[in-house]
C-alpha positions, 0 to 999 in steps of 0.5 A: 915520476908521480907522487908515490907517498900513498904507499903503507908502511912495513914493520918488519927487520931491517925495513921497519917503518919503510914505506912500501907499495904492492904491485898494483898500487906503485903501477898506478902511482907512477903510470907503469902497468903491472906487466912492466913490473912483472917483466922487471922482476923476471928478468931480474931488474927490479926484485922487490925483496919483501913479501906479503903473507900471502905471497905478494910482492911489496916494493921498498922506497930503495925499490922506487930509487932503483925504479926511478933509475931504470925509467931514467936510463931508459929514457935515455936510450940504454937497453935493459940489458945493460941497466943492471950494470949500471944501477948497482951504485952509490948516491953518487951513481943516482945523481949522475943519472938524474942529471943525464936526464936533466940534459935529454930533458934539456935538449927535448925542450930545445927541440920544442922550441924548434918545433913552436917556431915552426909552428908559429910559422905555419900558423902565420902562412894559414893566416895569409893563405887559403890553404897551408902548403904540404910541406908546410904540413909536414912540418907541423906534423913533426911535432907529433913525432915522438921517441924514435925518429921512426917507427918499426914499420918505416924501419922494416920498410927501409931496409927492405928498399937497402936490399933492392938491386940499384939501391946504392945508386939511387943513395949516391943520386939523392946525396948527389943531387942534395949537395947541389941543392945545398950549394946553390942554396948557399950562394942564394944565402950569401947573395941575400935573396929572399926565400920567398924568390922564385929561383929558392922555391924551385930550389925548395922544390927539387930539395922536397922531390928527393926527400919525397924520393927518399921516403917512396912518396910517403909522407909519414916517413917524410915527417920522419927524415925531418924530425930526424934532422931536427933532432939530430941536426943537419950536419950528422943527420945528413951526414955533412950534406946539409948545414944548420944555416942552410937548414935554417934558409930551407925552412923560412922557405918552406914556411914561405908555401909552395906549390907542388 
């Protein structure tokens, strides 16, 4: 959270010589808007107790603490309707929070290192080639997939495609023929062969045919199933289908470069 050390000082009862901020200045000390805060004190989140004589809100330095909070938590995925059982506690309460979001934090940066490797990648196929390949493409544009994996629309998208008649086929046909990718892959893996073989690039072709299957040929959701599995790892974002080591061989071949 920003610097908020600008706020004014408060001469009154039990709040004397606390800091406070009115509503427009803690929205731009901490890059919130006013219509954040105004929507945290209706439904009854952040109430700041103090008023100006005119009426106006004036937010407390117990205030900012229960900011942070709610910032944090949400952060962390937890809906608003759920922070207010979680913010009426002690310091201890507070520093459980923080080092929470110390671990998200910790596991984004593990997630960027990913994404600066395969980046690194891409950069050096760029290097070799006249033109990156499509899926290498759609690597590099995973590191602008931020907070949810997809959007509302993509979500919408998916679960109007969940309600077409033959849909649970058409699942069991993508896990079915991604097993058999992967178990080839794997004996590719144990064998030694390169990524850059013919035998795995056609491999990594069939595995970009289904991925493009699965996302209706958009490469906006492509991007999407990918950071998923980034971000979740192979294992439950693929629900057993597909393994870190094989995920790791996958995109060494990628980064190899395909035609399509």
């Amino acid at each position: 959270m920003p610097d908020v050390a600008s706020g004014n000082s408060v001469y009154s009862g039990d709040h004397m010589d606390e800091r406070s901020w009115k509503i427009g200045d803690l929205a731009a000390a901490t890059g919130l808007t006013v219509r954040a805060l105004h929507h945290f004190d209706r439904i009854g989140l952040l109430v700041p107790m103090l008023r100006t004589p005119a009426g106006h809100r004036l937010y407390t330095d117990s205030d900012v603490r229960r900011l942070y909070r709610i910032l944090a938590l949400r952060q962390l995925g937890m809906p608003l309707a759920h922070i207010a059982d979680s913010l009426d506690g002690d310091l201890q309460d507070f520093g459980s929070a923080v080092r929470a979001q110390l671990a998200h934090v910790e596991r984004t940066i593990e997630t960027h290192r990913h994404l600066r490797t395969r980046l690194t990648a891409l950069l050096q196929a760029t290097l070799r080639a006249t033109e990156p390949s499509i899926d290498q493409l759609i690597q590099a544009m995973e590191a602008l997939v931020q907070a949810n994996d997809f959007t509302p629309e993509q979500l919408a998208q998916a679960k109007r495609r969940h309600l077409e008649p033959g849909f649970p086929d058409r699942f069991a046909g993508w896990r079915r023929q991604g097993t058999e990718i992967v178990t080839e892959l794997q004996a590719h893996i144990d064998g030694g062969t390169d990524p850059a073989d013919p035998a795995v690039q056609e491999l990594t072709r069939r595995w970009t045919a289904v991925i493009r299957d699965m996302a209706a040929g958009e490469p906006a959701m492509m991007s999407s199933i990918y950071a998923r599995i980034e971000r979740k790892g192979p294992e439950v974002a693929t629900q057993g289908v597909l393994t870190a080591r094989v995920w790791d061989y996958l995109q060494r071949a990628f980064a190899v470069g395909f035609d399509t």
